[in-house]
VOPAGU-2260 file (C-alpha; in pm, 1 decimal, decimal comma):
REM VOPAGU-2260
SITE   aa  ch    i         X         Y         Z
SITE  UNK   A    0   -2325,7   -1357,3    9407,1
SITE  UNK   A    1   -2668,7   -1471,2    9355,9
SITE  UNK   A    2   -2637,6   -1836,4    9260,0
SITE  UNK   A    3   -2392,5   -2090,8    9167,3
SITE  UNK   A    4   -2352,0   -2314,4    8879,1
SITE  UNK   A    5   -2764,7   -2174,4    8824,6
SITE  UNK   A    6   -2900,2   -2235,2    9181,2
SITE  UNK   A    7   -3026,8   -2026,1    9426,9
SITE  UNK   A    8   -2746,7   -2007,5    9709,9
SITE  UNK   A    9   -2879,8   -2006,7   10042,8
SITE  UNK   A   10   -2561,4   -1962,2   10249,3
SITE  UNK   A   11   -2217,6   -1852,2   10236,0
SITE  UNK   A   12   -2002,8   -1932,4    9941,5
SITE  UNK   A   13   -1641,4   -2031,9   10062,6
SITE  UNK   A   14   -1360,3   -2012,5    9805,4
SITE  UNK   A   15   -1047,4   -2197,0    9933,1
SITE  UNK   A   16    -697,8   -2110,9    9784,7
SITE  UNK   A   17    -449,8   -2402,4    9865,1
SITE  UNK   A   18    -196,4   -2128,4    9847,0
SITE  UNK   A   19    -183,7   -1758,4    9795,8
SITE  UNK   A   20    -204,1   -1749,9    9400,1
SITE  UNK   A   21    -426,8   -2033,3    9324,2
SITE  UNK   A   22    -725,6   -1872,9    9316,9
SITE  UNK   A   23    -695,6   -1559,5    9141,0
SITE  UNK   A   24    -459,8   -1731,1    8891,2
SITE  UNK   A   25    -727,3   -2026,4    8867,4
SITE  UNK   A   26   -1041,6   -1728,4    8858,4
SITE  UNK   A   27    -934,0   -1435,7    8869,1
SITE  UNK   A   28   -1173,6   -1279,4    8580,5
SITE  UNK   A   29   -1502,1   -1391,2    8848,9
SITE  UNK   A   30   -1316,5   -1274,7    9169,3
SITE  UNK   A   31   -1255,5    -945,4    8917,3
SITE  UNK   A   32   -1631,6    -858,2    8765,0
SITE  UNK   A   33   -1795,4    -956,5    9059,6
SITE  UNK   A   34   -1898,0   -1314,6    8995,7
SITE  UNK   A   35   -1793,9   -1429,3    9326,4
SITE  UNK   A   36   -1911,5   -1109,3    9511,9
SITE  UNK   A   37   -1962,6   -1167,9    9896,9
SITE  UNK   A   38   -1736,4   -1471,4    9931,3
SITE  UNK   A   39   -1523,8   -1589,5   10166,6
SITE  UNK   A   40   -1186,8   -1649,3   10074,4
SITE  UNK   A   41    -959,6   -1878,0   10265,9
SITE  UNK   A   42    -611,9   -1948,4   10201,4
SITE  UNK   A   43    -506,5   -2268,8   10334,2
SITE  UNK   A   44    -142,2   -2317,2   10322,5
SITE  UNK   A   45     -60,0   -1996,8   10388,2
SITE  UNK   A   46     289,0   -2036,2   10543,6
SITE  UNK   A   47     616,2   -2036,8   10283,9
SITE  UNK   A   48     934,8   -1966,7   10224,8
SITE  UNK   A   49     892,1   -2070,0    9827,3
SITE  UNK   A   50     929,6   -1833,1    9517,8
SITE  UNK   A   51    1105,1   -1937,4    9216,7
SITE  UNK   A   52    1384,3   -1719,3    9252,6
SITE  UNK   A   53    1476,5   -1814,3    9627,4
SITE  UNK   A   54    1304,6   -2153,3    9676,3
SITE  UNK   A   55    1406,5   -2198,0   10012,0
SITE  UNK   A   56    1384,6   -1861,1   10192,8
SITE  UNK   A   57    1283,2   -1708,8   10513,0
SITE  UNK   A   58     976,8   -1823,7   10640,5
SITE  UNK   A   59     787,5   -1529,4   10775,9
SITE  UNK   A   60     948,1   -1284,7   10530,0
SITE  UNK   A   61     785,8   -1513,8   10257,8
SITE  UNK   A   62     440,6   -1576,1   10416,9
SITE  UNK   A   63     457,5   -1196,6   10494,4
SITE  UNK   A   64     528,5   -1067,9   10108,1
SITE  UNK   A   65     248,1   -1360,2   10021,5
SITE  UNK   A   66     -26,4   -1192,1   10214,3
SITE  UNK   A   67      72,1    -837,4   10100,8
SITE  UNK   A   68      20,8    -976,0    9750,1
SITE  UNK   A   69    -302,9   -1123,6    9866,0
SITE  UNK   A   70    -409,5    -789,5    9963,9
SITE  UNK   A   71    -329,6    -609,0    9609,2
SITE  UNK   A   72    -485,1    -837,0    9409,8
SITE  UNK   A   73    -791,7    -876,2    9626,4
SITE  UNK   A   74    -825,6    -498,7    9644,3
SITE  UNK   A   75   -1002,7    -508,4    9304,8
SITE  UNK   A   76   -1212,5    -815,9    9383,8
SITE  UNK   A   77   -1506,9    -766,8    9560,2
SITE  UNK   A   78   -1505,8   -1044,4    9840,3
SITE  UNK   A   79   -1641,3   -1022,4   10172,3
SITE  UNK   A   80   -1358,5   -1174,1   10378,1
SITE  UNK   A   81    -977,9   -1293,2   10313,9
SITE  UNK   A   82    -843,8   -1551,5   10547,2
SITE  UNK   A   83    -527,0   -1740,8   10635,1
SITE  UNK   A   84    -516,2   -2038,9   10826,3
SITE  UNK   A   85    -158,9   -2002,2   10877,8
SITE  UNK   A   86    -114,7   -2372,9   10747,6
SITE  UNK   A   87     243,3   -2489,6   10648,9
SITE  UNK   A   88     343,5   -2558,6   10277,9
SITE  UNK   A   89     430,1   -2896,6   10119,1
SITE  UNK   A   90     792,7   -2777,1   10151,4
SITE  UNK   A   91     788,3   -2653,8   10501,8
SITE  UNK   A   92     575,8   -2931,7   10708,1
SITE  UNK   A   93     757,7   -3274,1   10471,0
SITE  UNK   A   94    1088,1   -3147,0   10476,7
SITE  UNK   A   95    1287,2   -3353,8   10246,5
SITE  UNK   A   96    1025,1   -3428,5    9966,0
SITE  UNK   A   97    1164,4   -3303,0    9648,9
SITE  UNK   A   98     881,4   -3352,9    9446,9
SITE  UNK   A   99     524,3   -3268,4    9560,8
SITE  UNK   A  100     326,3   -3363,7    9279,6
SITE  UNK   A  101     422,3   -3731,2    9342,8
SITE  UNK   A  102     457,3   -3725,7    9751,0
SITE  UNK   A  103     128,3   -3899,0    9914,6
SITE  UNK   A  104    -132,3   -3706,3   10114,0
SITE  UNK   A  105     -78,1   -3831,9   10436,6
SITE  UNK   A  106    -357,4   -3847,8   10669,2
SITE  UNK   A  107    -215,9   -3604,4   10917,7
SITE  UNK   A  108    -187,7   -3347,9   10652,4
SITE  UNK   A  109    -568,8   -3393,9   10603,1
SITE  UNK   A  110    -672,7   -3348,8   10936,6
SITE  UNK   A  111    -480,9   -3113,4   11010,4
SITE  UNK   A  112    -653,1   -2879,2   10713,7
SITE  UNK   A  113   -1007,7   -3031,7   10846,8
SITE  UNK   A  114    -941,9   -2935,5   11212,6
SITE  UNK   A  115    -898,4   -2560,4   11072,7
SITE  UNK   A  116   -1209,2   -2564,7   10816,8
SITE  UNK   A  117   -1425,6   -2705,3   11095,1
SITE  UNK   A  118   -1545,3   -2368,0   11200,1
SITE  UNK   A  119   -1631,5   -2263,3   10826,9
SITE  UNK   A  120   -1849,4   -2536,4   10793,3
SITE  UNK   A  121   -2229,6   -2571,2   10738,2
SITE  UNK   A  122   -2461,7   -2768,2   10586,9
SITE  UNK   A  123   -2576,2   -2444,5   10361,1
SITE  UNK   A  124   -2224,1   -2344,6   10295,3
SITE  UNK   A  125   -2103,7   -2448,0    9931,3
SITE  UNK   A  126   -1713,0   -2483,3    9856,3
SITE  UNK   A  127   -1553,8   -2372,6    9556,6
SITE  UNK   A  128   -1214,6   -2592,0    9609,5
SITE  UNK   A  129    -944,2   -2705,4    9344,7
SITE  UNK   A  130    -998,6   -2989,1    9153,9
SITE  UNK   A  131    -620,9   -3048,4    9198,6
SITE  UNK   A  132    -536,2   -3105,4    8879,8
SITE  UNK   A  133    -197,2   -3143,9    8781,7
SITE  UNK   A  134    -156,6   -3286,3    9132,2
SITE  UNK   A  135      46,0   -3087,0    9426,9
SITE  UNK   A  136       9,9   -3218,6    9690,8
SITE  UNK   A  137    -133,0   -2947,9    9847,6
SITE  UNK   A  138    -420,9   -2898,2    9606,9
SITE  UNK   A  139    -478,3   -3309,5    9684,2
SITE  UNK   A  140    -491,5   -3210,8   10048,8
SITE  UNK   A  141    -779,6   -2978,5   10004,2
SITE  UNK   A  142    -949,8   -3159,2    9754,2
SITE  UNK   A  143    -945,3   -3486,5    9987,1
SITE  UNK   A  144   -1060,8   -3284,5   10255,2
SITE  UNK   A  145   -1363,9   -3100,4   10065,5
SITE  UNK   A  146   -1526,3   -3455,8    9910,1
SITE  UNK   A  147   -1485,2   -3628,9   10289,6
SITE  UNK   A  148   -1661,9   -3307,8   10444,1
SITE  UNK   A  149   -1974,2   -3293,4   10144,4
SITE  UNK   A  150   -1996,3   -3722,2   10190,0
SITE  UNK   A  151   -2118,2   -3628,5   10529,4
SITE  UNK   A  152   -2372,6   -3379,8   10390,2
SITE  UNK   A  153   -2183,3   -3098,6   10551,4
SITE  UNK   A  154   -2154,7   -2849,3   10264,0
SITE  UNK   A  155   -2207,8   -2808,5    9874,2
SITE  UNK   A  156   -1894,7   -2838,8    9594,0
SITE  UNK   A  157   -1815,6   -2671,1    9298,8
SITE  UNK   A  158   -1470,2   -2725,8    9201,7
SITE  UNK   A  159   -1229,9   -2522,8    8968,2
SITE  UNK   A  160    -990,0   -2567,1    8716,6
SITE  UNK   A  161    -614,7   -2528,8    8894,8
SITE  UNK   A  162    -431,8   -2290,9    8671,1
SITE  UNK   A  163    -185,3   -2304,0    8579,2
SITE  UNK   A  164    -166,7   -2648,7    8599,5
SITE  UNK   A  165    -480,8   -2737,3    8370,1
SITE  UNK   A  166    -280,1   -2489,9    8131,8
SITE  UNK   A  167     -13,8   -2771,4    8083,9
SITE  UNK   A  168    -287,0   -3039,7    8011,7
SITE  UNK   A  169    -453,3   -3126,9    7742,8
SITE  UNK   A  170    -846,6   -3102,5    7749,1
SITE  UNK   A  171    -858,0   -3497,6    7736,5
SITE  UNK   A  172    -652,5   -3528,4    8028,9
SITE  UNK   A  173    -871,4   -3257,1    8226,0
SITE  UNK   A  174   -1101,9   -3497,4    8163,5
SITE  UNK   A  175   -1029,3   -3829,4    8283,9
SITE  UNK   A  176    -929,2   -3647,3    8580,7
SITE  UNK   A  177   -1272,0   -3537,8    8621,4
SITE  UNK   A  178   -1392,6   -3883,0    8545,6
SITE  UNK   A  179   -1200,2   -3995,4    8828,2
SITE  UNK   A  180   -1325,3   -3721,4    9083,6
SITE  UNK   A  181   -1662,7   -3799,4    9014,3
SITE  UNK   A  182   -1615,0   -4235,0    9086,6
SITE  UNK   A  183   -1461,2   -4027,1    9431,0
SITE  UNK   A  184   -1758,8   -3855,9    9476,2
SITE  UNK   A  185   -2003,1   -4117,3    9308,7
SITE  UNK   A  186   -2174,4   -3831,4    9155,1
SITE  UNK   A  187   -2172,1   -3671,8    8813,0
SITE  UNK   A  188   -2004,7   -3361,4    8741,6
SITE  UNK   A  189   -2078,7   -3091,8    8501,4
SITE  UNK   A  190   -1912,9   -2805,5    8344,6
SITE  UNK   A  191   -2018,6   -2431,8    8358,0
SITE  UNK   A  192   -1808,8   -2175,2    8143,1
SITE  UNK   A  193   -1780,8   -1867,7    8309,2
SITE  UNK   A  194   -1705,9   -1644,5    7979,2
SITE  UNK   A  195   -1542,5   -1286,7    8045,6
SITE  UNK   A  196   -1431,9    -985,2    7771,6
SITE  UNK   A  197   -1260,2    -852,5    8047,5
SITE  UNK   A  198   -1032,5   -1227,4    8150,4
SITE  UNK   A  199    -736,7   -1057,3    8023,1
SITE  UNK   A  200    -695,9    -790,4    8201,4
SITE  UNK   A  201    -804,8   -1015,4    8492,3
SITE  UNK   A  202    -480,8   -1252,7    8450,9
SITE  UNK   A  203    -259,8    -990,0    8390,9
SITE  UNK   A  204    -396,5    -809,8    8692,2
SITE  UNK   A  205    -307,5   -1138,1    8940,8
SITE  UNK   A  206     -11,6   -1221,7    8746,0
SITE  UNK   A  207     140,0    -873,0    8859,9
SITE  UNK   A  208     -20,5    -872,5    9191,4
SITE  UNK   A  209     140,9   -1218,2    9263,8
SITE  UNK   A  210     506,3   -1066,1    9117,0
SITE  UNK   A  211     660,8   -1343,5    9354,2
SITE  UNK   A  212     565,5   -1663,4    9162,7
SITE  UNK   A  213     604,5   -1579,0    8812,8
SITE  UNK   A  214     819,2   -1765,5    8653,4
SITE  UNK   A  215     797,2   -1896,0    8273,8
SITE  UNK   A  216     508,9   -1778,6    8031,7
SITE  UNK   A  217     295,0   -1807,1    8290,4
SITE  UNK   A  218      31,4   -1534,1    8160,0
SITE  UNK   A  219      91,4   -1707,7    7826,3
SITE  UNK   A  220     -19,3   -1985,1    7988,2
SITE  UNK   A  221    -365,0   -1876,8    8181,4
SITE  UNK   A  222    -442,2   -1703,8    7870,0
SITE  UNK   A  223    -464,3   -1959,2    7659,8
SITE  UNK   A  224    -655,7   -2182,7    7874,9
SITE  UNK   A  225    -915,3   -1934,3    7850,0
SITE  UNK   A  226    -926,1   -1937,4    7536,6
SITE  UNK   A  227    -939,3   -2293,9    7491,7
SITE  UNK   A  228   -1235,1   -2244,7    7696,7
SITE  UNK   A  229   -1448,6   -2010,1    7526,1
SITE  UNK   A  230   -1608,8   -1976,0    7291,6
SITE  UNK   A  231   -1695,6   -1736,1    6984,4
SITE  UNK   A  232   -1363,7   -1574,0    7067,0
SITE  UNK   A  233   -1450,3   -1477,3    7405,1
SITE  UNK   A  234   -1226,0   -1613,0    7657,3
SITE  UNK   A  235   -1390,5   -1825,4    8008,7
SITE  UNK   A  236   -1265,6   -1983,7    8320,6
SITE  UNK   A  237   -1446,0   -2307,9    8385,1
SITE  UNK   A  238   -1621,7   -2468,2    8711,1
SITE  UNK   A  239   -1701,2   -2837,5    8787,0
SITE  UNK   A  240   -2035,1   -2906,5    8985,6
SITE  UNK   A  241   -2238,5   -3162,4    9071,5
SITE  UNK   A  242   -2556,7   -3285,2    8885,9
């Protein structure tokens, strides 16, 4: 990939996936045609014993099945490196939370995810994180962790749309949250559609790949965010940088 958001990009572009599915459910049409060519994927929390169907299973059978499905969607997306920190999952590492979209990011969690990134970083490097909307507490984790690393001038940001999270949201809400990233950051934000003929076949590709967390009308769901998205009746997937 040549540029990002319409500059030139001197160094490597690092995509980080709070979990297995994030990404390619969150952009799966640019991992798909190329847009993010040459990246570097990274999965943080890459240990789990979560699917829908058994929500508390075995551990390394789960992570195992997780990275298989890594591999078969990634097959058809041309990036230059997949990655797994081997991180624990909201439901492994704060046993007894039932809800992670309201549990606080503690700071261990945080430095335990910046202690692992540390290698990756560079001041030419440029993160494409989640914006963590919706709010797991996973996604927060990563997010936190991305703004503290580029308020220290240590990389570039361009954030995405969490799918299918945004999916559930109403474009208003979407964005007051990005009103309230950018007082984080202190810095405006602004949106790049990333419009693709070919972003259904793209969601239904990492909606099979990813057969383990489907649950609901989940490609319902991704599908119409698109569309909300695009425009002229071509569907897009959305990015967030700064100004």
């Amino acid at each position: 990939m040549a540029a990002v958001c319409g500059s030139a990009r001197t160094g490597p572009l690092i995509a980080l996936s709070p979990h297995s599915d994030d990404l390619a459910f969150s952009l799966g049409a640019a991992l798909c045609d190329g847009r993010l060519a040459g990246s570097r994927v990274v999965t943080i929390f890459s240990r789990s014993a979560y699917t829908p169907e058994q929500p508390h299973g075995e551990a390394s059978r789960t992570t195992a099945l997780r990275m298989a499905e890594d591999r078969r969607f990634f097959a058809h997306a041309p990036v230059a490196e997949l990655r797994w920190l081997g991180l624990l999952d909201a439901p492994l590492r704060r046993l007894g939370v039932s809800n992670v979209f309201a549990a606080p990011a503690e700071a261990g969690d945080i430095a335990a995810v910046r202690r692992a990134l540390e290698p990756l970083l560079s001041p030419s490097a440029c993160l494409l994180v989640p914006m963590a909307l919706g709010g797991h507490l996973d996604h927060r984790v990563v997010r936190e962790v991305a703004c503290a690393v580029h308020a220290e001038g240590r990389c570039r940001l361009v954030f995405y749309e969490d799918l299918p999270y945004a999916g559930f949201m109403p474009l208003e809400a979407v964005g007051e949250a990005v009103f309230l990233l950018e007082e984080r950051l202190r810095a405006r934000l602004h949106p790049v559609d990333w419009p693709s003929h070919a972003l259904a076949e793209a969601k239904q590709w990492a909606v099979t790949s990813y057969a383990s967390q489907v649950e609901g009308h989940l490609l319902a769901t991704l599908l119409a965010h698109g569309q909300r998205r695009g425009r002229r009746g071509v569907p897009a997937e959305r990015v967030w940088c700064l100004s």
